[in-house]
PQR file with spaces between the fields and no chain letter, atoms N, CA, C, O and H, PARSE charges and radii, in Angstrom:
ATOM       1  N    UNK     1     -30.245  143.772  104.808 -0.4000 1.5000
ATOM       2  CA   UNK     1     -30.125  144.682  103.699 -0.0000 2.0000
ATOM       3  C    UNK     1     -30.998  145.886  104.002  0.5500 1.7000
ATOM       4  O    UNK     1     -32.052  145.533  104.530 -0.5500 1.4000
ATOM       5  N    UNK     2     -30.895  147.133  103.841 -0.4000 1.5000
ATOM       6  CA   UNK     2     -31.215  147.772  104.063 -0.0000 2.0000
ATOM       7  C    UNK     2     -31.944  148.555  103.206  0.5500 1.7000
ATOM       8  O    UNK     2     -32.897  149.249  103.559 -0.5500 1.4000
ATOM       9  H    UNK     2     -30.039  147.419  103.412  0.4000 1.0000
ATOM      10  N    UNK     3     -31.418  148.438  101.820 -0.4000 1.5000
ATOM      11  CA   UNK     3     -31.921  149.341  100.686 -0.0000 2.0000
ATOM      12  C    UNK     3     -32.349  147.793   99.692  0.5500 1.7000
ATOM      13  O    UNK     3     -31.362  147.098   99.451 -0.5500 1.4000
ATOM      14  H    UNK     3     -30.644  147.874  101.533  0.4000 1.0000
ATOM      15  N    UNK     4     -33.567  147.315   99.196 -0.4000 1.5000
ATOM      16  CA   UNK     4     -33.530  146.490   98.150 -0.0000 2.0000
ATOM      17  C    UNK     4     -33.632  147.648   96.718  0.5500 1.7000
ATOM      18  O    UNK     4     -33.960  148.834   96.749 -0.5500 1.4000
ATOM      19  H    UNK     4     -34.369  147.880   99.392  0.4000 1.0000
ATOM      20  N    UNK     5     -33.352  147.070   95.898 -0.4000 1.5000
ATOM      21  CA   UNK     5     -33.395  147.470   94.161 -0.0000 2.0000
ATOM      22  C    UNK     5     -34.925  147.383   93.541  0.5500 1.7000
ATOM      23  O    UNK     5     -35.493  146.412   93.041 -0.5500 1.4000
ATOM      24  H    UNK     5     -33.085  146.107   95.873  0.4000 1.0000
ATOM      25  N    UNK     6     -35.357  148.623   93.730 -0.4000 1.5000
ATOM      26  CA   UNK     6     -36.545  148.773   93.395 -0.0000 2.0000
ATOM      27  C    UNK     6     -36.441  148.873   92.306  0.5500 1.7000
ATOM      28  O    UNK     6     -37.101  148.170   91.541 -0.5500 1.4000
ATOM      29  H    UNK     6     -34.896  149.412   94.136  0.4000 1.0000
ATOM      30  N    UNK     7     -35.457  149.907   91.833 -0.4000 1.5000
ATOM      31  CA   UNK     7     -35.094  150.463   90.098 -0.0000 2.0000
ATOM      32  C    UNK     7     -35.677  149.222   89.392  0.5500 1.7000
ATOM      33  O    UNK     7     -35.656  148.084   89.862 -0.5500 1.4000
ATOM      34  H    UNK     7     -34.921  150.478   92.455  0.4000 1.0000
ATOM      35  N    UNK     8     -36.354  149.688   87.858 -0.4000 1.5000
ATOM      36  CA   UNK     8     -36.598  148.444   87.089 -0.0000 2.0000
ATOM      37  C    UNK     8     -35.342  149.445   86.010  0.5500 1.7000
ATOM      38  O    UNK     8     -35.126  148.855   84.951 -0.5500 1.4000
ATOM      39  H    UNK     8     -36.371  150.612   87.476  0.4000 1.0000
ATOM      40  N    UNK     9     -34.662  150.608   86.135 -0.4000 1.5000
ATOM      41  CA   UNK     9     -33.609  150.626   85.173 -0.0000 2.0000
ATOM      42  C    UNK     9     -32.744  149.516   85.521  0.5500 1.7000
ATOM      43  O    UNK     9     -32.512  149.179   86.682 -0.5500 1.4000
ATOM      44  H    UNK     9     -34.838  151.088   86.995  0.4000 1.0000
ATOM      45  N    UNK    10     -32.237  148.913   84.408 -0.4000 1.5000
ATOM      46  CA   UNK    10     -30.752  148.003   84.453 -0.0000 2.0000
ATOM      47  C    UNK    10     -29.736  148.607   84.739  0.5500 1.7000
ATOM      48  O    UNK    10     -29.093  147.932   85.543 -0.5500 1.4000
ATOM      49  H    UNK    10     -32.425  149.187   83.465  0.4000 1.0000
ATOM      50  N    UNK    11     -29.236  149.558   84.494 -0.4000 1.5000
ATOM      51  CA   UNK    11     -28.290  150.338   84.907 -0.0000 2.0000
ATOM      52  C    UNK    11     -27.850  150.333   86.340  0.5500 1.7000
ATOM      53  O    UNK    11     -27.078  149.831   87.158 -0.5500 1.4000
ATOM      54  H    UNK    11     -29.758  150.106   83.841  0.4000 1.0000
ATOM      55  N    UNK    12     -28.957  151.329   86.116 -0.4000 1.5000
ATOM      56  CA   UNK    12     -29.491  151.454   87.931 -0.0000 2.0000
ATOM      57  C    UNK    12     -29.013  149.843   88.753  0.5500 1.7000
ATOM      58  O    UNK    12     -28.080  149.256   89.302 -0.5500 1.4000
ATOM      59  H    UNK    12     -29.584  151.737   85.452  0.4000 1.0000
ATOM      60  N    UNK    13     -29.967  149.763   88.472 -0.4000 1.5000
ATOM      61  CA   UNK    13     -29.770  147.936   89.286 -0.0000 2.0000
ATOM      62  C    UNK    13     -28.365  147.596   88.904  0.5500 1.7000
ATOM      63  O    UNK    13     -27.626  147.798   89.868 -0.5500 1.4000
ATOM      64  H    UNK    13     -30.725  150.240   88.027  0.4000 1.0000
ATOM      65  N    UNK    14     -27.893  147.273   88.136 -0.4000 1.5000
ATOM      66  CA   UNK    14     -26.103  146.619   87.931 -0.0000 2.0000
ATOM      67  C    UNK    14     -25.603  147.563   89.493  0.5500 1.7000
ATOM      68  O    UNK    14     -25.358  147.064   90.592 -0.5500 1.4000
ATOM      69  H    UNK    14     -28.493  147.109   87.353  0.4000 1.0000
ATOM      70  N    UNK    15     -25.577  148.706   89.193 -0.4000 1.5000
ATOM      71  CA   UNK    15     -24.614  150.028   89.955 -0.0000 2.0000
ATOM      72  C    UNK    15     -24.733  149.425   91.486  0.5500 1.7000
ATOM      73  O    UNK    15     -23.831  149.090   92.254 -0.5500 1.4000
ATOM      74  H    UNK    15     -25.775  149.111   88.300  0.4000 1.0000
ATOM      75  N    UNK    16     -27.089  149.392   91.770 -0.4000 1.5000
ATOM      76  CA   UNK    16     -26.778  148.857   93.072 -0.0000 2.0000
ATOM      77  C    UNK    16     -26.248  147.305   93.691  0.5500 1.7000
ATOM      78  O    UNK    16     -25.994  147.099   94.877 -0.5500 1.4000
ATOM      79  H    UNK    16     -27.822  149.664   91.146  0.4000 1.0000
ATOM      80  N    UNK    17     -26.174  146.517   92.833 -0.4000 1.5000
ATOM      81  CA   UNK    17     -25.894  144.859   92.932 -0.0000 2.0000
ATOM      82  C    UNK    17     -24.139  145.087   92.998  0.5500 1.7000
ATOM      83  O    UNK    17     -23.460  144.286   93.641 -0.5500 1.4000
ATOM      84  H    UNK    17     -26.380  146.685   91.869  0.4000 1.0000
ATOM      85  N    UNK    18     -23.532  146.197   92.304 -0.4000 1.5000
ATOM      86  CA   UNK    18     -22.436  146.221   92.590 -0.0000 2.0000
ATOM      87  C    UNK    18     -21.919  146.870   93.739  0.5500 1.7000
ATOM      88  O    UNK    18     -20.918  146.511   94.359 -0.5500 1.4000
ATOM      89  H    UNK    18     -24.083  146.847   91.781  0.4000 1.0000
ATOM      90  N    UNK    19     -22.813  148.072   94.057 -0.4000 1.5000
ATOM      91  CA   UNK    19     -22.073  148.544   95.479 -0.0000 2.0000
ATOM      92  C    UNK    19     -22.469  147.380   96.553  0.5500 1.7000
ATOM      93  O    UNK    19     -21.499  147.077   97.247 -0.5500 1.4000
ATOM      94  H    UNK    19     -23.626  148.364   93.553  0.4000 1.0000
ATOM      95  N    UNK    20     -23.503  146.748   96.818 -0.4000 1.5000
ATOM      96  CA   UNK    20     -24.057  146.259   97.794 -0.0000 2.0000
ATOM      97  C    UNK    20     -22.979  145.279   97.866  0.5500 1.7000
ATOM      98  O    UNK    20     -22.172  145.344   98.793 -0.5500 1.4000
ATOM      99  H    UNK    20     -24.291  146.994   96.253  0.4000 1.0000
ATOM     100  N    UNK    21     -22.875  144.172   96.768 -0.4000 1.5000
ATOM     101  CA   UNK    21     -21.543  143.220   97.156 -0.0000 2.0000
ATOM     102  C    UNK    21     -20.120  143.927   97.264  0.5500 1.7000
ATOM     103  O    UNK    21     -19.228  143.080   97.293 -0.5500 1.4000
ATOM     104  H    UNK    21     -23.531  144.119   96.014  0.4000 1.0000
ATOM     105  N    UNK    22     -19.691  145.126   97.326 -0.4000 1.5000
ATOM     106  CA   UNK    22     -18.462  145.632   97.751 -0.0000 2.0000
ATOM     107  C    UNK    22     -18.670  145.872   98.680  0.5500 1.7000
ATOM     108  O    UNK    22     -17.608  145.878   99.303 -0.5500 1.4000
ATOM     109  H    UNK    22     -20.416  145.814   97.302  0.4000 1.0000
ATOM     110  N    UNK    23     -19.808  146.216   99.550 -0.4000 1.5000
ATOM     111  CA   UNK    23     -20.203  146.640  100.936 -0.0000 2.0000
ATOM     112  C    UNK    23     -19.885  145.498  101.691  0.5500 1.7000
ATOM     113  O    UNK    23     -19.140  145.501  102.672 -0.5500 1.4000
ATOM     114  H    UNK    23     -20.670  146.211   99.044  0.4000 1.0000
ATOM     115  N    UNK    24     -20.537  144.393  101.157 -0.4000 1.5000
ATOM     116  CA   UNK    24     -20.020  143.067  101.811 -0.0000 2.0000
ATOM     117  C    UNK    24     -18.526  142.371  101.625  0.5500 1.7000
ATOM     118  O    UNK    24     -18.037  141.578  102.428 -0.5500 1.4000
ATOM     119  H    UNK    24     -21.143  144.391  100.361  0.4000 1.0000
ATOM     120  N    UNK    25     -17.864  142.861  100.324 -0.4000 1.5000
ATOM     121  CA   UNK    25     -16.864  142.501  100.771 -0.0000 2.0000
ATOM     122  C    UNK    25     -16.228  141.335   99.710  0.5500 1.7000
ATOM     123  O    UNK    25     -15.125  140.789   99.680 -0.5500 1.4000
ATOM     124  H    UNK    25     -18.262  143.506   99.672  0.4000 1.0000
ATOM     125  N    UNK    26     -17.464  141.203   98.834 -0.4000 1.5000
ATOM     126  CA   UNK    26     -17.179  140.340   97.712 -0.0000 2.0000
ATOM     127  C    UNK    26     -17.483  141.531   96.166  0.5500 1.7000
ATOM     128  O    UNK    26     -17.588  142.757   96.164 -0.5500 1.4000
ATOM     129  H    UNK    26     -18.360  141.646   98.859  0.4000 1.0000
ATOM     130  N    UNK    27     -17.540  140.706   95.194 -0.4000 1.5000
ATOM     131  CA   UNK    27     -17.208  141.025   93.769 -0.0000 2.0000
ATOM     132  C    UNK    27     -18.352  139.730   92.583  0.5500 1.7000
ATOM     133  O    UNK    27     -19.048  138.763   92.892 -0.5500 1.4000
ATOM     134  H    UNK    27     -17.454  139.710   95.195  0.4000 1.0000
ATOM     135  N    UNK    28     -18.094  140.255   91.496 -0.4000 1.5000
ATOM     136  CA   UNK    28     -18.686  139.068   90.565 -0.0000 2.0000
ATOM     137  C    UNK    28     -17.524  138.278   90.338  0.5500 1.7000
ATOM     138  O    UNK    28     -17.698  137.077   90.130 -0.5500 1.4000
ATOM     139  H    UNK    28     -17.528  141.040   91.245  0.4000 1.0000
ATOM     140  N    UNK    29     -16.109  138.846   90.341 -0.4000 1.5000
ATOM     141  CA   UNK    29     -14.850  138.260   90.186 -0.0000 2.0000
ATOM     142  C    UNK    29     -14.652  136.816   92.090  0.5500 1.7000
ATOM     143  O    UNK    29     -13.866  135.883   92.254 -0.5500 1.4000
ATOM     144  H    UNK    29     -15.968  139.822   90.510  0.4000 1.0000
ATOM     145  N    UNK    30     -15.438  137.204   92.763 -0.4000 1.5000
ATOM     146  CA   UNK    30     -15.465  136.498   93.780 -0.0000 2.0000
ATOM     147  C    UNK    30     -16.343  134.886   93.377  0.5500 1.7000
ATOM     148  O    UNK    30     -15.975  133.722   93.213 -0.5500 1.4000
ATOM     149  H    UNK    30     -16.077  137.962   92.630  0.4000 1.0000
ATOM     150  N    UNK    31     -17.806  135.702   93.340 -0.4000 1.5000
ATOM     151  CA   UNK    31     -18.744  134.940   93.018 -0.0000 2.0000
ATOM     152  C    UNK    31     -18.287  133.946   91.946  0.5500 1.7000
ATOM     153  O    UNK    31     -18.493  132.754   92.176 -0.5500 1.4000
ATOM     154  H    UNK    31     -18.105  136.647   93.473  0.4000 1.0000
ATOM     155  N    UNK    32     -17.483  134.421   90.404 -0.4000 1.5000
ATOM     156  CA   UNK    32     -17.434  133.664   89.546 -0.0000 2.0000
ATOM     157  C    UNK    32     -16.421  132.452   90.390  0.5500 1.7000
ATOM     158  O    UNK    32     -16.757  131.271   90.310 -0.5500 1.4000
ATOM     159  H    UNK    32     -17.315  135.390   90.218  0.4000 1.0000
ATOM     160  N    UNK    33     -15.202  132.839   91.171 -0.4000 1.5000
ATOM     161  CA   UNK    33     -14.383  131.690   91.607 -0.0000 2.0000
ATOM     162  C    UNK    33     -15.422  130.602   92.498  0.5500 1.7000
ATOM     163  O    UNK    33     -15.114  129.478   92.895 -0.5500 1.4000
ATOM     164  H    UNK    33     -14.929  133.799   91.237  0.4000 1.0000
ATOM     165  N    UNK    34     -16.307  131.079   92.617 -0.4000 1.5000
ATOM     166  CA   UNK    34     -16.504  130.258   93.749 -0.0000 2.0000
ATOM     167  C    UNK    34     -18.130  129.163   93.110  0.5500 1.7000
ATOM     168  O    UNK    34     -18.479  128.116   93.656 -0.5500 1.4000
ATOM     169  H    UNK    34     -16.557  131.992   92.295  0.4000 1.0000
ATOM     170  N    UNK    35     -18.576  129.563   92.346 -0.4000 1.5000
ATOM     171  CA   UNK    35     -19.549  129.102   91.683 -0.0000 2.0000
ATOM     172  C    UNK    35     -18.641  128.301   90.577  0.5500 1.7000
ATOM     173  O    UNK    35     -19.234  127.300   90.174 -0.5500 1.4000
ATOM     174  H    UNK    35     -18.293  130.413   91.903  0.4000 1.0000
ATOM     175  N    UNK    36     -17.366  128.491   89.994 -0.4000 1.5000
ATOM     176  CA   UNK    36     -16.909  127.973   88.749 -0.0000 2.0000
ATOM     177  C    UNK    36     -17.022  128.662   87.438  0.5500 1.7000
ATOM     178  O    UNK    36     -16.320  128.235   86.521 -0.5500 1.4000
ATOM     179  H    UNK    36     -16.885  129.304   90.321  0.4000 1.0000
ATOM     180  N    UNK    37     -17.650  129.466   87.268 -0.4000 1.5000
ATOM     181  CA   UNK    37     -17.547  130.166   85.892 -0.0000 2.0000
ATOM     182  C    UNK    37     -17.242  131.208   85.960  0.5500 1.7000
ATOM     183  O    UNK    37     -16.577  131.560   86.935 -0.5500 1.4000
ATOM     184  H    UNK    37     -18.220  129.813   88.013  0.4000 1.0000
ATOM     185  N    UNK    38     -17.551  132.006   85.093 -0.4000 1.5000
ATOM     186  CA   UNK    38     -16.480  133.526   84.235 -0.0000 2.0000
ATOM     187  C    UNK    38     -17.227  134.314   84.774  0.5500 1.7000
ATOM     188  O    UNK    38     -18.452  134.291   84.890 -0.5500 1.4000
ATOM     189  H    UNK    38     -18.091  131.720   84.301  0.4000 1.0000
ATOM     190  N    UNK    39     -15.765  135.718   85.440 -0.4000 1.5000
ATOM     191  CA   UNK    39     -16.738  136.934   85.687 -0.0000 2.0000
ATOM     192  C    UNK    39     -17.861  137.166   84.871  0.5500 1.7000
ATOM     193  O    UNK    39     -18.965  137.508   85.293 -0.5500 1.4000
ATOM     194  H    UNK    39     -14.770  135.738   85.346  0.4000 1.0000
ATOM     195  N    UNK    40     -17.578  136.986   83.771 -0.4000 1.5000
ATOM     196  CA   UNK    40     -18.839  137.643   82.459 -0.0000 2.0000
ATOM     197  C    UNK    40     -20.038  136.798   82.572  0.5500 1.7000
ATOM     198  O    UNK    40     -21.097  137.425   82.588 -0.5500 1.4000
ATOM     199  H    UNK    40     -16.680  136.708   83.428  0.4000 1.0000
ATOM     200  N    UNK    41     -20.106  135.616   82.648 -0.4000 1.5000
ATOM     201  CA   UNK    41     -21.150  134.856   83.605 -0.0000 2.0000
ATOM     202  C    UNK    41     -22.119  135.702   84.901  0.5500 1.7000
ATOM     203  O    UNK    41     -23.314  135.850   85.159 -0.5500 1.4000
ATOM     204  H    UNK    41     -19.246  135.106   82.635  0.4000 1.0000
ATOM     205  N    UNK    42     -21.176  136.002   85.322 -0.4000 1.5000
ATOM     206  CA   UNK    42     -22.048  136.615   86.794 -0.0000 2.0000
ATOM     207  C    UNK    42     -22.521  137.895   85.833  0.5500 1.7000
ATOM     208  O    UNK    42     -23.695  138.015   85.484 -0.5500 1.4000
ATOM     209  H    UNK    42     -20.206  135.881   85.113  0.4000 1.0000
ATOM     210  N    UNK    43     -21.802  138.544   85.564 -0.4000 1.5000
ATOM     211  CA   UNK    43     -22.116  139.785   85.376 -0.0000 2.0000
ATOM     212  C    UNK    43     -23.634  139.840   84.196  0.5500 1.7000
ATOM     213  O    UNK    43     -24.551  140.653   84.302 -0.5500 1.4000
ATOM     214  H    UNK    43     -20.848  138.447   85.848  0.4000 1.0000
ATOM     215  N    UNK    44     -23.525  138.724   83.114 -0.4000 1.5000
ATOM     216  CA   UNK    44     -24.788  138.370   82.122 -0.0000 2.0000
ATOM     217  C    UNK    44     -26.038  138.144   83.277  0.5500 1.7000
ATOM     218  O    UNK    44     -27.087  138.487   82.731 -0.5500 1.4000
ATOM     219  H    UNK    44     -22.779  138.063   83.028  0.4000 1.0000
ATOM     220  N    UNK    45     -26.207  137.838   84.216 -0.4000 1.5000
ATOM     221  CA   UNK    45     -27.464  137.953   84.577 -0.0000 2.0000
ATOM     222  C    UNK    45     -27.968  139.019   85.370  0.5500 1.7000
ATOM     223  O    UNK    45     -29.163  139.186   85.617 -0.5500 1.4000
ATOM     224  H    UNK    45     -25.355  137.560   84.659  0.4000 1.0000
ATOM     225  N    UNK    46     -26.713  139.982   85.899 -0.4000 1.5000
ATOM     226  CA   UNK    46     -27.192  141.229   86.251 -0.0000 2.0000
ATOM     227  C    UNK    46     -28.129  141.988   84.927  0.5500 1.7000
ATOM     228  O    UNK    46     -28.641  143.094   85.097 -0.5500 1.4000
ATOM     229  H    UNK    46     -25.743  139.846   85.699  0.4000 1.0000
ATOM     230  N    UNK    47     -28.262  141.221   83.608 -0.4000 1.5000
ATOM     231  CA   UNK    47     -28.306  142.356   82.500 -0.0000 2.0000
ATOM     232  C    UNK    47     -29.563  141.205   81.765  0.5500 1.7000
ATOM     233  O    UNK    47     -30.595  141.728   81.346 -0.5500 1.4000
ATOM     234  H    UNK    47     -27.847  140.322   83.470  0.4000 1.0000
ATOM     235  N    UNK    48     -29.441  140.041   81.675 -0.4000 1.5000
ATOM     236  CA   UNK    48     -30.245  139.160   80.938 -0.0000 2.0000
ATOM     237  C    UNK    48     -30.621  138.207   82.071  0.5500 1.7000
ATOM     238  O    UNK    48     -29.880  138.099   83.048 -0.5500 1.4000
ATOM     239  H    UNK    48     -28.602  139.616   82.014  0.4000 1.0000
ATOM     240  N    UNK    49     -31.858  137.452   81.951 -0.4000 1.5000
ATOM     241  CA   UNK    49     -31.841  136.520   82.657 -0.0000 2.0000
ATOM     242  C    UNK    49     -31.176  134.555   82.522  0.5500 1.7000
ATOM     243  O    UNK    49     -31.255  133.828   81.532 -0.5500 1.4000
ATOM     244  H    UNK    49     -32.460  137.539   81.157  0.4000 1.0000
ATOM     245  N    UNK    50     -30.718  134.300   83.577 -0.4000 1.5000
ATOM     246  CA   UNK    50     -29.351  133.612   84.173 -0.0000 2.0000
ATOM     247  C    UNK    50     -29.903  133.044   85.220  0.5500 1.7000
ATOM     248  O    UNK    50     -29.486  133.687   86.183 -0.5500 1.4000
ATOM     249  H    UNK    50     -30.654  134.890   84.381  0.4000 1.0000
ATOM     250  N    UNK    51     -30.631  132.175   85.605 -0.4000 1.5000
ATOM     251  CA   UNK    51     -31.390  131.541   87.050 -0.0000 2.0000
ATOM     252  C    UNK    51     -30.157  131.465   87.992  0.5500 1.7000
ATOM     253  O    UNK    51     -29.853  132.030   89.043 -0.5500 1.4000
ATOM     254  H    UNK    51     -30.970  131.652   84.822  0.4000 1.0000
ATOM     255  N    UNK    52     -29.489  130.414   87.082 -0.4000 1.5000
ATOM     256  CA   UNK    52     -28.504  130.135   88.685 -0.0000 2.0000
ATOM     257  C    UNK    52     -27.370  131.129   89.018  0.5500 1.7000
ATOM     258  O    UNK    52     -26.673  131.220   90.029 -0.5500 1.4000
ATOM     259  H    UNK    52     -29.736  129.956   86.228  0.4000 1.0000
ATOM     260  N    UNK    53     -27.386  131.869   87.843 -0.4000 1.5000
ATOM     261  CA   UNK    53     -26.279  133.237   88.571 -0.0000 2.0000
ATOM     262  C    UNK    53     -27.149  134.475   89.243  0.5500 1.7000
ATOM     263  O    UNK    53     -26.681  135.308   90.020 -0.5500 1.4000
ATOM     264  H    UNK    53     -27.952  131.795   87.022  0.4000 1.0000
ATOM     265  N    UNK    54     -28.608  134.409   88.745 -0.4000 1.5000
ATOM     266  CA   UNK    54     -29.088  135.544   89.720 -0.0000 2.0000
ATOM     267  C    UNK    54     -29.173  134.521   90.778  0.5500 1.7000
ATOM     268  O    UNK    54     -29.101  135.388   91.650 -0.5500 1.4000
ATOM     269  H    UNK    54     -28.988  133.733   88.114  0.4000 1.0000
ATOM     270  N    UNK    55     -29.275  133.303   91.545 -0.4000 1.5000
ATOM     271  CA   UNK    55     -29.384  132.727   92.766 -0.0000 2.0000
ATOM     272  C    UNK    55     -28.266  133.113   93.481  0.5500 1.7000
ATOM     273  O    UNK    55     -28.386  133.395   94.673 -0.5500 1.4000
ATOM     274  H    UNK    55     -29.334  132.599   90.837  0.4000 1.0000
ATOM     275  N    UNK    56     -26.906  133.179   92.773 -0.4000 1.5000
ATOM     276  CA   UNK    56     -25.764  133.349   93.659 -0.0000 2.0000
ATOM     277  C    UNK    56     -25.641  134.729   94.000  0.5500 1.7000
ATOM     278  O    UNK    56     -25.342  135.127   95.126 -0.5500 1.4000
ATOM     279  H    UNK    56     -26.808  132.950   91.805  0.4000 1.0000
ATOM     280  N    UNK    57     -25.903  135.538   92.894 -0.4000 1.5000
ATOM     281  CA   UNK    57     -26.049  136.927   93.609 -0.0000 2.0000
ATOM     282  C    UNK    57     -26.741  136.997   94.591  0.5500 1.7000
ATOM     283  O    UNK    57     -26.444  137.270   95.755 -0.5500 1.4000
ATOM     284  H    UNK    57     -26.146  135.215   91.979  0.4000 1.0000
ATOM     285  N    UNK    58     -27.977  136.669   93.983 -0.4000 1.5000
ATOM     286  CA   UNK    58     -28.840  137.031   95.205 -0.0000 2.0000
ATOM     287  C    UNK    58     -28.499  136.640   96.878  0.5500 1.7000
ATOM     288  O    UNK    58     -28.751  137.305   97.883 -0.5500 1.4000
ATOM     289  H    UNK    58     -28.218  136.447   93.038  0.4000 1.0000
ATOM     290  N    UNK    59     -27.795  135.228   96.740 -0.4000 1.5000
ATOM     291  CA   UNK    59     -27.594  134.484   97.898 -0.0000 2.0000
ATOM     292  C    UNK    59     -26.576  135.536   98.795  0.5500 1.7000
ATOM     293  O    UNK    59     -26.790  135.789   99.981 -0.5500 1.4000
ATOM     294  H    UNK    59     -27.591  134.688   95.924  0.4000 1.0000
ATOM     295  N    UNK    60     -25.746  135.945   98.227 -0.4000 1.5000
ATOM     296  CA   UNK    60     -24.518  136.903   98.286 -0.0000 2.0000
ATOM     297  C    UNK    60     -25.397  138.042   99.159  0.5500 1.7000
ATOM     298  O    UNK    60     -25.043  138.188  100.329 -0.5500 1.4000
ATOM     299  H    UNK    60     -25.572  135.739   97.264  0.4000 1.0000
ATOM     300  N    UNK    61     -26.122  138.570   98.843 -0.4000 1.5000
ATOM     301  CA   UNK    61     -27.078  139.500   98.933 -0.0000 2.0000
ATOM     302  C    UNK    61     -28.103  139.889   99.938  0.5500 1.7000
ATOM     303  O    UNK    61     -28.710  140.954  100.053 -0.5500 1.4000
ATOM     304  H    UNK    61     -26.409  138.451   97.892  0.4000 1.0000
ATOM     305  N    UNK    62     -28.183  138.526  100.817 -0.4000 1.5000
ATOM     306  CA   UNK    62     -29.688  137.723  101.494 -0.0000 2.0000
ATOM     307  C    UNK    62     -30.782  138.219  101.097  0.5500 1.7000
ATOM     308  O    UNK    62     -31.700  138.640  101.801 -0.5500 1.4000
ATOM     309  H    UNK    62     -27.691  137.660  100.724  0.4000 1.0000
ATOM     310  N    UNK    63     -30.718  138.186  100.038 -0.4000 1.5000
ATOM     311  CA   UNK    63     -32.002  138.417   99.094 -0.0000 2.0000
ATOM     312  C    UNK    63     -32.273  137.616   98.110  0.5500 1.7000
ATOM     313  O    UNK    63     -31.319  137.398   97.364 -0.5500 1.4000
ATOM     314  H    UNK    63     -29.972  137.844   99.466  0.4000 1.0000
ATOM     315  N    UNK    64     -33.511  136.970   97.792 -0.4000 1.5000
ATOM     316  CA   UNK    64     -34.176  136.131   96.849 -0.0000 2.0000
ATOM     317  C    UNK    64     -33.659  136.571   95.478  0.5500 1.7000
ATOM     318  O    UNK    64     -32.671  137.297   95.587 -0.5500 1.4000
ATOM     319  H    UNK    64     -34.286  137.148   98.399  0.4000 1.0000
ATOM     320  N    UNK    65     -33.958  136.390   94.498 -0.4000 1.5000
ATOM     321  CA   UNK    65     -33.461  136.746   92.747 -0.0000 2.0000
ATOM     322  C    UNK    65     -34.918  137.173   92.271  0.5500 1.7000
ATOM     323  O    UNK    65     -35.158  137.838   91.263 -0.5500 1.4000
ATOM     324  H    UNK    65     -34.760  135.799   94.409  0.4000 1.0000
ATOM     325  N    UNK    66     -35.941  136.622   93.266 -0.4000 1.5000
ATOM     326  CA   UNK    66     -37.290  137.757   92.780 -0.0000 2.0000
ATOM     327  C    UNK    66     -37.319  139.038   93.300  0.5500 1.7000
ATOM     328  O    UNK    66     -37.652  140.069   92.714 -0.5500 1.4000
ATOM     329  H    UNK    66     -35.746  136.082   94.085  0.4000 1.0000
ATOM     330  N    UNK    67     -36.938  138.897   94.470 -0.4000 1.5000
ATOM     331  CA   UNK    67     -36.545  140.537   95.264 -0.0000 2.0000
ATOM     332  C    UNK    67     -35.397  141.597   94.323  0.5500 1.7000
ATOM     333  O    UNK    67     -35.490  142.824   94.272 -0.5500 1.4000
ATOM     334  H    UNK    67     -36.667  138.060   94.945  0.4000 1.0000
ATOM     335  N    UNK    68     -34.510  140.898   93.745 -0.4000 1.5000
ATOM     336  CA   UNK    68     -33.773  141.503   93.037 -0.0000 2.0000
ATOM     337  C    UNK    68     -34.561  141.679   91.282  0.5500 1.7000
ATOM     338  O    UNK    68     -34.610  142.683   90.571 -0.5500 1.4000
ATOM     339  H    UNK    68     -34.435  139.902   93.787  0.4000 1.0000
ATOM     340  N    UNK    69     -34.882  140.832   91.125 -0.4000 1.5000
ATOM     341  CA   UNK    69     -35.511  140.863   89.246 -0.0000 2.0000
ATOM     342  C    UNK    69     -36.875  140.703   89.866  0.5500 1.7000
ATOM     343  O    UNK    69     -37.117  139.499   89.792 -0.5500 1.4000
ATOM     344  H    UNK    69     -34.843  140.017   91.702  0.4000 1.0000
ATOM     345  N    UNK    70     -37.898  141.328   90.448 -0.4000 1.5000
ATOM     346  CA   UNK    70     -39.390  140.892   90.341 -0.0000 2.0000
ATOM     347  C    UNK    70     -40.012  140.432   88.754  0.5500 1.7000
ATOM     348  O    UNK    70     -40.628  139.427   88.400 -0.5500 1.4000
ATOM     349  H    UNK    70     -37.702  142.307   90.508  0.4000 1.0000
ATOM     350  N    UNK    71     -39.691  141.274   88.232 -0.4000 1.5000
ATOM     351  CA   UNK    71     -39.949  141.063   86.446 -0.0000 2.0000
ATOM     352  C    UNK    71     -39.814  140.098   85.723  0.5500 1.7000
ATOM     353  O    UNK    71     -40.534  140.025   84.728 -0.5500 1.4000
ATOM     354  H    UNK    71     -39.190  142.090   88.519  0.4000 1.0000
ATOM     355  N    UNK    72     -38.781  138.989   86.019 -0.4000 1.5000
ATOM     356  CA   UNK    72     -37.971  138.200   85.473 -0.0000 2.0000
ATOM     357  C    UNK    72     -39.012  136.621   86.945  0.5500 1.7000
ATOM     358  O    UNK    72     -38.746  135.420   86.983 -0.5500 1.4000
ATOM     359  H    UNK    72     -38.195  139.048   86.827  0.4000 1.0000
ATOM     360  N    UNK    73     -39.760  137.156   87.573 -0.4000 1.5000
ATOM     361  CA   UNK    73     -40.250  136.353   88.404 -0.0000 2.0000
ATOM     362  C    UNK    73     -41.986  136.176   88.269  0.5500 1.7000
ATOM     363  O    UNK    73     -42.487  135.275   88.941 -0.5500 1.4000
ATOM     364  H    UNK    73     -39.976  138.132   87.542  0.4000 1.0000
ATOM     365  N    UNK    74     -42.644  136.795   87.644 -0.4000 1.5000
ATOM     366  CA   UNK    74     -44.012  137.248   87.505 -0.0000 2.0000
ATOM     367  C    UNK    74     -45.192  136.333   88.951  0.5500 1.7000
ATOM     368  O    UNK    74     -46.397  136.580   89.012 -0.5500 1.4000
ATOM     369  H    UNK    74     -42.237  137.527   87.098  0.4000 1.0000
């Protein structure tokens, strides 16, 4: 990875969690098939905290879910 998500805006952060997995080639519509639950699932922990859906992002990502939410990690 080249760029991590420093932003503590949410915004911000959704925008980069979304380009980065189109860069790779996946989606939250990916992630949700493959984990079992609802796009809106994936997408709730880009915005609230969600342990095991920020894990799959993150995994998606090769990045930790503290590297992505430090805040949400203290």
């Amino acid at each position: 990875m080249t760029t991590e998500p420093h932003s503590k805006n949410t915004n911000s952060r959704a925008l980069w969690i979304k380009h980065q997995l189109e860069r790779l080639g996946t989606s939250y519509a990916q992630i949700a098939r493959e984990e079992g639950v609802s796009r809106q699932a994936v997408n709730k922990a880009v915005y609230a905290p969600y342990p095991k859906m920020e894990r799959a992002i993150a995994k998606r990502l090769g990045l930790t879910a503290r590297e992505i939410w430090p805040e949400r990690y203290p």
